[in-house]
ChimeraX commands (.cxc) that place a marker at each C-alpha (Angstrom):
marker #1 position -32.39,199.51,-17.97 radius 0.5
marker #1 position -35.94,199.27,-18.74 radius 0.5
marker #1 position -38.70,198.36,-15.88 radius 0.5
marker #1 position -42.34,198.05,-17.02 radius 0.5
marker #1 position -44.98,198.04,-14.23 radius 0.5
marker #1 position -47.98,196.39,-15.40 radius 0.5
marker #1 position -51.35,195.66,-13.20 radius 0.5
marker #1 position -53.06,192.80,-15.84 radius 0.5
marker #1 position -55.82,192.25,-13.69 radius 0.5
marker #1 position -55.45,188.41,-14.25 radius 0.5
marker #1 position -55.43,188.61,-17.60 radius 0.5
marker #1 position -59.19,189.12,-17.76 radius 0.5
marker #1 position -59.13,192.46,-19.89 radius 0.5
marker #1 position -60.02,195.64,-20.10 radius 0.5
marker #1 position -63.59,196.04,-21.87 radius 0.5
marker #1 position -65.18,199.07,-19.99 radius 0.5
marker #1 position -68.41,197.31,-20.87 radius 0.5
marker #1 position -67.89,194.27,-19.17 radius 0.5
marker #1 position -69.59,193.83,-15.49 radius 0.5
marker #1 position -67.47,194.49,-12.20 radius 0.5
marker #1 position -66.99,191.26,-10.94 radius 0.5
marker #1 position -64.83,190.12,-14.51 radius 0.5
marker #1 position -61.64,190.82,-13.40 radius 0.5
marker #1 position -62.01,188.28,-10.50 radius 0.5
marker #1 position -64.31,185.82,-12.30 radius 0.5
marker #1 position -63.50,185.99,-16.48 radius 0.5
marker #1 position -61.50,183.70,-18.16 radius 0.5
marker #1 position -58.25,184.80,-19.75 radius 0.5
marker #1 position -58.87,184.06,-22.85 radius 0.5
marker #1 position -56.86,185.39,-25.54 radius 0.5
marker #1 position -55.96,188.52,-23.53 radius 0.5
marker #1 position -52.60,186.96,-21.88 radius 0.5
marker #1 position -51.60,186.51,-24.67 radius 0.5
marker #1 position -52.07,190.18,-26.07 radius 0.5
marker #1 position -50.45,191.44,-23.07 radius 0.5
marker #1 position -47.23,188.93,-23.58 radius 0.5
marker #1 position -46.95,190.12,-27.03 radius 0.5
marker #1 position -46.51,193.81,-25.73 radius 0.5
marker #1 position -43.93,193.12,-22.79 radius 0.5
marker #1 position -42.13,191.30,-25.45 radius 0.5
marker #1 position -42.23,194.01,-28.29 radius 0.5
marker #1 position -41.29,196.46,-25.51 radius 0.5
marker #1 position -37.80,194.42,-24.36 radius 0.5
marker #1 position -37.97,195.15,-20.64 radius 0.5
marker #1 position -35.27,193.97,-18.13 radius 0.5
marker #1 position -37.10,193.65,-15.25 radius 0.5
marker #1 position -41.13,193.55,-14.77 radius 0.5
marker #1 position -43.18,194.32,-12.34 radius 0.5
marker #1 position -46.99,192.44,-12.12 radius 0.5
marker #1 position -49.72,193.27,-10.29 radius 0.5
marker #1 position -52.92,190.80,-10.21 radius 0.5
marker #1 position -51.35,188.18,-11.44 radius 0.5
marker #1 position -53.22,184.38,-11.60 radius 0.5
marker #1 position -51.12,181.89,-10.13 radius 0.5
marker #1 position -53.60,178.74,-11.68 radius 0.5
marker #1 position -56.91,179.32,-10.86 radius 0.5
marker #1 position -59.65,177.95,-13.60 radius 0.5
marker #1 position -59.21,181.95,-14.67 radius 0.5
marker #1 position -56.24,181.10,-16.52 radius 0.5
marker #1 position -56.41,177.00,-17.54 radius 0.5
marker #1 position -54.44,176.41,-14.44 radius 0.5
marker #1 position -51.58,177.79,-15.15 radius 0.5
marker #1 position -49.37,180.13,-13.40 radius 0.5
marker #1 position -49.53,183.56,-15.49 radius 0.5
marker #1 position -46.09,184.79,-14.56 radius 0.5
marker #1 position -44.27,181.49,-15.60 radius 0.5
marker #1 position -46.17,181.56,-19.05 radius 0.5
marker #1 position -45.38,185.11,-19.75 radius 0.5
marker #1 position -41.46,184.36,-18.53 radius 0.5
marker #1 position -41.09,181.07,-20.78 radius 0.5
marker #1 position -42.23,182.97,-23.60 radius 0.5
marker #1 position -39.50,186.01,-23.28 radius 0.5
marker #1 position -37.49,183.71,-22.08 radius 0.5
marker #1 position -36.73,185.58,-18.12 radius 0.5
marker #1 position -36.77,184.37,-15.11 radius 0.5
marker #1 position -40.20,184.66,-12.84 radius 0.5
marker #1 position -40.88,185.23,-9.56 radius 0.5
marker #1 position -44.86,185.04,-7.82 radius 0.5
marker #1 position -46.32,185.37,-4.23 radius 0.5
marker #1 position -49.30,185.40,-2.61 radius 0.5
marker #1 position -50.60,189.30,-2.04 radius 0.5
marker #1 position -52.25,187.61,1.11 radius 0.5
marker #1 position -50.38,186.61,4.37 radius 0.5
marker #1 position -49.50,183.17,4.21 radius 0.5
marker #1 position -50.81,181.92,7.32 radius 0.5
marker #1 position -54.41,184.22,6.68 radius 0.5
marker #1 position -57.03,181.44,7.70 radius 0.5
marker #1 position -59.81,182.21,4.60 radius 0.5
marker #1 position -57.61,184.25,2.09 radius 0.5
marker #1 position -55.24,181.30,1.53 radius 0.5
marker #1 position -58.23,178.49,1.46 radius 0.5
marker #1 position -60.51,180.02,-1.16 radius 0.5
marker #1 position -60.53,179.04,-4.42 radius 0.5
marker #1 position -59.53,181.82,-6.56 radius 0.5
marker #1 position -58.55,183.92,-3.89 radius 0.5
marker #1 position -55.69,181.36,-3.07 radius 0.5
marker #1 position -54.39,181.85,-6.64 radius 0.5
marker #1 position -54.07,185.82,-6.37 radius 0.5
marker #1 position -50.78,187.08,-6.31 radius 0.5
marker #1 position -47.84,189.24,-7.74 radius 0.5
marker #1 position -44.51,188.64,-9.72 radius 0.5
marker #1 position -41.29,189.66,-10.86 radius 0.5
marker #1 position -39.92,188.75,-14.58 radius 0.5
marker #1 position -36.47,189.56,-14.50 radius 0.5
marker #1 position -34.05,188.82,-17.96 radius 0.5
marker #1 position -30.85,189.25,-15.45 radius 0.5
marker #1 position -29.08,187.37,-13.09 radius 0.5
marker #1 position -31.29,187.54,-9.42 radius 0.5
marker #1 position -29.24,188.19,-6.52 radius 0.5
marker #1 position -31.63,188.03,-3.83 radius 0.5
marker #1 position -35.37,187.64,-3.86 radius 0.5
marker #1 position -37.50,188.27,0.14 radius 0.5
marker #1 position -41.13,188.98,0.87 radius 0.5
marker #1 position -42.64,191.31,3.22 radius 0.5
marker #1 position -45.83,191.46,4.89 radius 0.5
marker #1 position -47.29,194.57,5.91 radius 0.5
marker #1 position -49.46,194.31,9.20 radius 0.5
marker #1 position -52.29,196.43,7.98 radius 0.5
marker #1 position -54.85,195.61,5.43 radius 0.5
marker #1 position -55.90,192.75,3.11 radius 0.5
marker #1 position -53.23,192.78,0.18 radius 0.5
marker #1 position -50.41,192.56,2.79 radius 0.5
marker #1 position -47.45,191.47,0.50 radius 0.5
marker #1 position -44.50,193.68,-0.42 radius 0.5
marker #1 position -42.08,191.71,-2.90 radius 0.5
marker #1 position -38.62,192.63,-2.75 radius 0.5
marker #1 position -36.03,191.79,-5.85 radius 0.5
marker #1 position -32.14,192.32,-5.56 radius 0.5
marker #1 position -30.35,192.82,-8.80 radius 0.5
marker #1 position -26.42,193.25,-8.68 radius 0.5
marker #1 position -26.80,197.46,-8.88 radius 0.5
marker #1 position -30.45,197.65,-8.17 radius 0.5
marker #1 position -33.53,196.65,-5.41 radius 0.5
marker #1 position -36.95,196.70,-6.60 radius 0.5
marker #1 position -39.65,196.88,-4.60 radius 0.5
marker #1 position -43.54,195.79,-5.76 radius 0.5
marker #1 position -46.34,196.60,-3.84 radius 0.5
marker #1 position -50.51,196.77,-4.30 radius 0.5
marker #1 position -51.88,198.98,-1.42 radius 0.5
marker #1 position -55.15,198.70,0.06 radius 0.5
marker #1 position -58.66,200.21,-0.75 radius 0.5
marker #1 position -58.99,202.13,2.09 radius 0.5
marker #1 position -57.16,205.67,2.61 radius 0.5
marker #1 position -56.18,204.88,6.79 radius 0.5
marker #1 position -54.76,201.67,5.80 radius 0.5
marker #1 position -52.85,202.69,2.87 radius 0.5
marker #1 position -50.59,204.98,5.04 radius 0.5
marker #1 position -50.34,202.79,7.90 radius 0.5
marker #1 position -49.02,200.36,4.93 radius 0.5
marker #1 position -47.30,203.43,3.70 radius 0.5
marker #1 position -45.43,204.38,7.10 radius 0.5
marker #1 position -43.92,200.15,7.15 radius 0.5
marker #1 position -42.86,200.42,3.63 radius 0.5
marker #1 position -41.59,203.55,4.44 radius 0.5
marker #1 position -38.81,201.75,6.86 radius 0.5
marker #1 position -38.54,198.62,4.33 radius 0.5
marker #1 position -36.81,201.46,1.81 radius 0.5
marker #1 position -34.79,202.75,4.36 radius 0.5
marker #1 position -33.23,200.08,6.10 radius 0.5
marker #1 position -32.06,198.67,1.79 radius 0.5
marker #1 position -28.51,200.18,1.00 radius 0.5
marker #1 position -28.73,199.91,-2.63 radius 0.5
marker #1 position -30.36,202.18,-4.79 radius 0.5
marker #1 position -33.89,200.86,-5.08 radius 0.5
marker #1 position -37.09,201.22,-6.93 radius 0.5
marker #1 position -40.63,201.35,-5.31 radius 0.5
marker #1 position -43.26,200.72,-7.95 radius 0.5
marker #1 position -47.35,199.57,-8.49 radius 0.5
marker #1 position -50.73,200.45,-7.98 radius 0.5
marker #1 position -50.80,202.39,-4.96 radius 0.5
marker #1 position -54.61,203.11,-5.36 radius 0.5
marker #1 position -54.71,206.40,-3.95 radius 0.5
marker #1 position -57.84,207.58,-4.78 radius 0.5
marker #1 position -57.35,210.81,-2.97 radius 0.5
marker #1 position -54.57,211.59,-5.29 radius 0.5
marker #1 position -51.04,211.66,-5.91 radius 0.5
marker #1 position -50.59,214.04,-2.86 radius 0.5
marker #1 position -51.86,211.30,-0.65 radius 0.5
marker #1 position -47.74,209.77,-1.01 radius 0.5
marker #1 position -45.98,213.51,-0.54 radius 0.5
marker #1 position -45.43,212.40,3.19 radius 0.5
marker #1 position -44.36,208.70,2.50 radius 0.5
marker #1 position -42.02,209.76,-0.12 radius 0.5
marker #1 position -40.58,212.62,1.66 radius 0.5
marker #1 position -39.90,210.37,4.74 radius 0.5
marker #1 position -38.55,207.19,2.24 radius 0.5
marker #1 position -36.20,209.76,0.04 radius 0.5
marker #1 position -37.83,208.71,-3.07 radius 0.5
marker #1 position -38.68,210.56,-5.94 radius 0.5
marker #1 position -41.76,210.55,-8.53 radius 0.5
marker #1 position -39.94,211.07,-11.89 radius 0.5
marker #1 position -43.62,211.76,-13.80 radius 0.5
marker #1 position -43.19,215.49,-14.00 radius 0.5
marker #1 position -46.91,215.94,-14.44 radius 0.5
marker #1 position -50.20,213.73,-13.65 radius 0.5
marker #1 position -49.97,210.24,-15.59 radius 0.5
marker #1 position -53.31,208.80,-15.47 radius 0.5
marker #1 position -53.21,205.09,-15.73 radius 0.5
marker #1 position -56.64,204.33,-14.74 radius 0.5
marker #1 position -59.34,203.29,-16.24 radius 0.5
marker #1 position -57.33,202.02,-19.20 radius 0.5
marker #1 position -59.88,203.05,-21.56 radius 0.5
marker #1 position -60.44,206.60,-20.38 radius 0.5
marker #1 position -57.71,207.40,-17.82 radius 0.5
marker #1 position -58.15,209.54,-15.33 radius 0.5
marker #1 position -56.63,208.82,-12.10 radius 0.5
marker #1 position -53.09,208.04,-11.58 radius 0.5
marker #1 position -52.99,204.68,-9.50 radius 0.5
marker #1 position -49.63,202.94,-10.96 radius 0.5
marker #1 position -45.98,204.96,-9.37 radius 0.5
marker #1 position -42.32,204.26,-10.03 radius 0.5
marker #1 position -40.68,205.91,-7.57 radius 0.5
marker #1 position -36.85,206.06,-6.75 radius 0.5
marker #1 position -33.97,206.78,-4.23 radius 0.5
marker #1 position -31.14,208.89,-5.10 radius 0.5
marker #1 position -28.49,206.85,-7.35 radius 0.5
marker #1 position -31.25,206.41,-9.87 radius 0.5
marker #1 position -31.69,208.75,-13.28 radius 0.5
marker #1 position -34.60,208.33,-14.98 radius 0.5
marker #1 position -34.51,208.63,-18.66 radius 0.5
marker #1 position -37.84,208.72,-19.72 radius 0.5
marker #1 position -41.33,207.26,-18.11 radius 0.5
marker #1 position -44.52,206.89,-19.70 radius 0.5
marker #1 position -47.91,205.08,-19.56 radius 0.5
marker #1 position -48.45,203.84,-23.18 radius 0.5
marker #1 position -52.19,203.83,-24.40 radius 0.5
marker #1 position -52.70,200.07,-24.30 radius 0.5
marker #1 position -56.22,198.62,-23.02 radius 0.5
marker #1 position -55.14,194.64,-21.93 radius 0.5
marker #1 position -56.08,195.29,-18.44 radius 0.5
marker #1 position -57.79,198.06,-17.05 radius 0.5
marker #1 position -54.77,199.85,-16.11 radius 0.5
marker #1 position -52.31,201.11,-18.16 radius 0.5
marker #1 position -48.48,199.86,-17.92 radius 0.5
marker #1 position -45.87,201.98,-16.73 radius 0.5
marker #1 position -42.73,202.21,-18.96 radius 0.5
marker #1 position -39.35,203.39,-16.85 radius 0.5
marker #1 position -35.96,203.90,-18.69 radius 0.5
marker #1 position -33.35,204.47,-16.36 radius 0.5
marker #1 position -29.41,204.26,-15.30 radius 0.5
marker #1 position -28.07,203.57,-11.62 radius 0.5
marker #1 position -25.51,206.12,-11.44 radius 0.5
marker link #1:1,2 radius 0.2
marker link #1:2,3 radius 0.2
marker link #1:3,4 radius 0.2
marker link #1:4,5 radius 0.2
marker link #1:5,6 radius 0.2
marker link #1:6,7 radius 0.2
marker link #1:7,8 radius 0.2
marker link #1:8,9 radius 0.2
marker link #1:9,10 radius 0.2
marker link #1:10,11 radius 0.2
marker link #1:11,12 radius 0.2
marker link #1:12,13 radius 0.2
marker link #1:13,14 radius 0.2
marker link #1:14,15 radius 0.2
marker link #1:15,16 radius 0.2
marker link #1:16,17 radius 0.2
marker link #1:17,18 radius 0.2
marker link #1:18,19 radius 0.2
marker link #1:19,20 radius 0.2
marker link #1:20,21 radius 0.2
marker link #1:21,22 radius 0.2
marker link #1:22,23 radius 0.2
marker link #1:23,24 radius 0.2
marker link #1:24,25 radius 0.2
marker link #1:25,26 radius 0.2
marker link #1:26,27 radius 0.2
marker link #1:27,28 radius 0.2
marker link #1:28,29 radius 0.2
marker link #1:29,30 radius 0.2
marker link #1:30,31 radius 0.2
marker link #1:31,32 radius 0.2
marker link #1:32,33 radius 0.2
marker link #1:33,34 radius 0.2
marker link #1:34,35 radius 0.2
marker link #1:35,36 radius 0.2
marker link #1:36,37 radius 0.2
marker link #1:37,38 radius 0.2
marker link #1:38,39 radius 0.2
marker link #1:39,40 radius 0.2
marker link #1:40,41 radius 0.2
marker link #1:41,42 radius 0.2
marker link #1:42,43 radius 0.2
marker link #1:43,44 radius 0.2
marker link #1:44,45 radius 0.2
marker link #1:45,46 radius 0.2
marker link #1:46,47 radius 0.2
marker link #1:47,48 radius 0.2
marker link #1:48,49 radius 0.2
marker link #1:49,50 radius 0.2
marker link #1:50,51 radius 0.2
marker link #1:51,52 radius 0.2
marker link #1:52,53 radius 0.2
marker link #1:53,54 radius 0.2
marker link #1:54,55 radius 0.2
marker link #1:55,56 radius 0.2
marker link #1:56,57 radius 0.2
marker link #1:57,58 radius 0.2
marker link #1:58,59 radius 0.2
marker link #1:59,60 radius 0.2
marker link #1:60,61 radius 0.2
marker link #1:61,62 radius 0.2
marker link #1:62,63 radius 0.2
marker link #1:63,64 radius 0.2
marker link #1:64,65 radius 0.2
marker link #1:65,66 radius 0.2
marker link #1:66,67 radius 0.2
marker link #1:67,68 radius 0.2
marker link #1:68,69 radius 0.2
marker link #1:69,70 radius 0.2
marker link #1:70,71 radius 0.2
marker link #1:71,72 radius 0.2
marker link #1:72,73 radius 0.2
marker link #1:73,74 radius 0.2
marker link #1:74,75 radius 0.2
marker link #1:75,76 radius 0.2
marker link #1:76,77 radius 0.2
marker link #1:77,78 radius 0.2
marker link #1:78,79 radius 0.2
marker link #1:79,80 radius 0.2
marker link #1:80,81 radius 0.2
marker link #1:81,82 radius 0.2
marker link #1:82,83 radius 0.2
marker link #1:83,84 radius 0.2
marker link #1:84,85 radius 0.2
marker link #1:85,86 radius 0.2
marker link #1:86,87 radius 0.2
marker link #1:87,88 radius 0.2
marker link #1:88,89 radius 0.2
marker link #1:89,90 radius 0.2
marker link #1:90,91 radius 0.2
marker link #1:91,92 radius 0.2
marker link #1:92,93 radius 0.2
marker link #1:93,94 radius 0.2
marker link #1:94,95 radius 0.2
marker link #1:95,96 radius 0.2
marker link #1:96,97 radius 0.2
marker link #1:97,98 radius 0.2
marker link #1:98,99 radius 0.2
marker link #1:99,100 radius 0.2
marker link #1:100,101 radius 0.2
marker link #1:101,102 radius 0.2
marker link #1:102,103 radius 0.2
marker link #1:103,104 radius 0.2
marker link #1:104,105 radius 0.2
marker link #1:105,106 radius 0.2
marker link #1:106,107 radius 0.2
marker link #1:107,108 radius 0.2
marker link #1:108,109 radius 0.2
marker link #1:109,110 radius 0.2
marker link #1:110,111 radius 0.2
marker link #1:111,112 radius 0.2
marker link #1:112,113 radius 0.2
marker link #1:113,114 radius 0.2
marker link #1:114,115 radius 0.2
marker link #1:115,116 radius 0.2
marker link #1:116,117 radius 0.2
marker link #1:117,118 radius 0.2
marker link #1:118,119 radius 0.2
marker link #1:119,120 radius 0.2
marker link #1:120,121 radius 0.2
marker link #1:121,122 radius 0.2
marker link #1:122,123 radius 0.2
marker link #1:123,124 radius 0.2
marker link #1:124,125 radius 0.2
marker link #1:125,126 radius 0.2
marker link #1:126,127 radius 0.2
marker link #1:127,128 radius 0.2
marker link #1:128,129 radius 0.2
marker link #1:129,130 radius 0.2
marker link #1:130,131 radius 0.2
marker link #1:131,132 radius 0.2
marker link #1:132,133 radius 0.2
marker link #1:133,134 radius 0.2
marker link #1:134,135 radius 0.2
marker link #1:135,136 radius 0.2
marker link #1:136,137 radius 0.2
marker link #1:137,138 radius 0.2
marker link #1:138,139 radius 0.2
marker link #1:139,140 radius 0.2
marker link #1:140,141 radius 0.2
marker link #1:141,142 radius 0.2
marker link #1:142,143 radius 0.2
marker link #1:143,144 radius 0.2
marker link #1:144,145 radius 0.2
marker link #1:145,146 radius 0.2
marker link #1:146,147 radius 0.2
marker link #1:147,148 radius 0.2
marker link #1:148,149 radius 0.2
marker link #1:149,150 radius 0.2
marker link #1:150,151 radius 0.2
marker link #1:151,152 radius 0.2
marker link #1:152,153 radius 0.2
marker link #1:153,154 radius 0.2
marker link #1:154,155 radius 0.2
marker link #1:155,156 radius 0.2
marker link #1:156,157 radius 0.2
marker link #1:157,158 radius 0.2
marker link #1:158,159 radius 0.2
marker link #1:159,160 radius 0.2
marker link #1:160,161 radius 0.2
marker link #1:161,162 radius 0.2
marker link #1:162,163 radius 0.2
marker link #1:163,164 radius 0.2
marker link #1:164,165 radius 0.2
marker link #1:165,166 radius 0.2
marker link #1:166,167 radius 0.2
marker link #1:167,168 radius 0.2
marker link #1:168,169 radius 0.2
marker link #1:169,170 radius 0.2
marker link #1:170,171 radius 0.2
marker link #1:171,172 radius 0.2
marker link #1:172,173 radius 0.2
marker link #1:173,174 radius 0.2
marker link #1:174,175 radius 0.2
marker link #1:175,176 radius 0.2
marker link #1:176,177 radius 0.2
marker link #1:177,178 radius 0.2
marker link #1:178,179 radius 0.2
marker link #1:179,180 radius 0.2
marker link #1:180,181 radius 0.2
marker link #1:181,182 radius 0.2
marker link #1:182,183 radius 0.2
marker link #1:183,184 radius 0.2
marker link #1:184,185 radius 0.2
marker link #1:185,186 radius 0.2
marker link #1:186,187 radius 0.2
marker link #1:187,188 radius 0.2
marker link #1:188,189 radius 0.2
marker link #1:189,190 radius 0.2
marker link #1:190,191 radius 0.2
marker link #1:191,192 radius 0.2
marker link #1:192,193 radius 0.2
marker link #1:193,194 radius 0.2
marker link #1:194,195 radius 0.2
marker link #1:195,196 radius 0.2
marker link #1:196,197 radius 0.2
marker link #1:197,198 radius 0.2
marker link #1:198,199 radius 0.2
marker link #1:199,200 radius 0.2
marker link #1:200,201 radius 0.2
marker link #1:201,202 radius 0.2
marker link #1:202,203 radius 0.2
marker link #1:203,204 radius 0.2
marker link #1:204,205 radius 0.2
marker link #1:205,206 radius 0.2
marker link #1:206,207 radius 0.2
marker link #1:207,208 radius 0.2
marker link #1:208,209 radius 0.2
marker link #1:209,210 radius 0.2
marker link #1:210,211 radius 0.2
marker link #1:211,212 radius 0.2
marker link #1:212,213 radius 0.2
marker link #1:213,214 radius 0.2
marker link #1:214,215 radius 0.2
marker link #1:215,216 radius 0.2
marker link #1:216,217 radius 0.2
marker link #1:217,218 radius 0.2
marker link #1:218,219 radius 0.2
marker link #1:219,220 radius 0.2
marker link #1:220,221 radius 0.2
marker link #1:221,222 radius 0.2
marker link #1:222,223 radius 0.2
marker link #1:223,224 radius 0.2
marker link #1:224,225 radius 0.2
marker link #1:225,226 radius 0.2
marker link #1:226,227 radius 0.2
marker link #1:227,228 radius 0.2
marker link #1:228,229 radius 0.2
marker link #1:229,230 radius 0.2
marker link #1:230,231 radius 0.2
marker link #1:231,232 radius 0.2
marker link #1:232,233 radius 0.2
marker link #1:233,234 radius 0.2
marker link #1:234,235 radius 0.2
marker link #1:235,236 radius 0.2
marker link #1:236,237 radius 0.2
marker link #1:237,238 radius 0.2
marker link #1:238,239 radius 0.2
marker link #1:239,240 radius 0.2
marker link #1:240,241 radius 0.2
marker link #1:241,242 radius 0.2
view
């Protein structure tokens, strides 16, 4: 099975040249449809979206993750990243239309959000295939609330009895080290042997974007192809539930 992780930063791009605020306030322009064209070339089962515009003027008003589904022909999945009863978050223009999704080609056996107490981007998206749970989160800026978010995923993995699959953009700034205690405690397993920078897209140097995995899961092959839609790189994983 193949599982691509992909933060598209709402389809704004990836120009290093472009000013700060673009990912939040730049149109989509052509680039949704440059990143559709590679999630199709690569034939994924299942992928994973971070940043995703649910119809904001960003994107014409249209929900990214259903565009990109109808045109591979999946099934789609979005949600909020913000608690849905959050008083300003879910009000905002914009803000309100900030969220992540699931394109899955397969059958969908169950589909459940969480909501982490801690931190801003609260949402944890859970997706139940027949052999296989996948788990998509976006952690928070800051390093304390990333492993108080850490510690309640942390009990999310262990209380799912299939074999399951914890990926996205765990921003940890710090490091890769900063998850050696969450994934110690979870039972999960980074399968990227060695540093895989995925961040910025155009001259990577910090690894942001995991796929990590509980025992019944081989990984085949994972890599971070040198593609500059967003600015992160996707995350290709090949793998088998044995």
């Amino acid at each position: 099975m193949r599982f691509i992780l992909y933060n598209i930063r709402y389809g704004t791009g990836g120009n290093m040249n472009r000013f700060p605020l673009s990912g939040y306030i730049g149109r989509t322009g052509a680039h949704l449809k440059e990143i559709t064209h590679f999630l199709k070339e690569s034939t994924p089962e299942v992928i994973g979206l971070i940043e995703v515009d649910s119809g904001s003027y960003r994107s014409g008003r249209k929900n990214q993750a259903e565009e990109i589904a109808a045109s591979l022909g999946h099934y789609h999945t979005y949600k909020s990243k913000y608690a849905v009863n959050h008083p300003f978050l879910t009000k905002v223009p914009i803000l309100n239309k900030q969220g992540n999704a699931f394109i899955t080609r397969d059958n969908v056996t169950r589909e459940h959000c969480h909501y982490v107490t801690k931190g801003v981007k609260k949402l944890v998206m859970e997706l139940e295939l027949e052999k296989v749970v996948f788990l998509l989160v976006h952690l928070a800026l800051s390093y304390k609330t990333r492993q108080e978010q850490l510690r309640e995923i942390k009990q999310i993995v262990k209380n799912i009895e299939k074999p399951c699959i914890v990926a996205g953009d765990f921003n940890v700034f710090q490091g890769r080290n900063e998850l050696e205690l969450f994934k110690e405690a979870a039972g999960l397993t980074d399968p990227s042997e060695k540093n895989m920078p995925t961040f910025p897209s155009w001259k990577p140097k910090m690894g942001l974007d995991f796929v990590l995995h509980t025992p019944g899961i081989r990984v085949d092959s994972i890599k971070a192809p040198q593609v500059i839609y967003s600015d992160h790189l996707p995350v290709i994983c090949d793998f088998e539930v044995i």
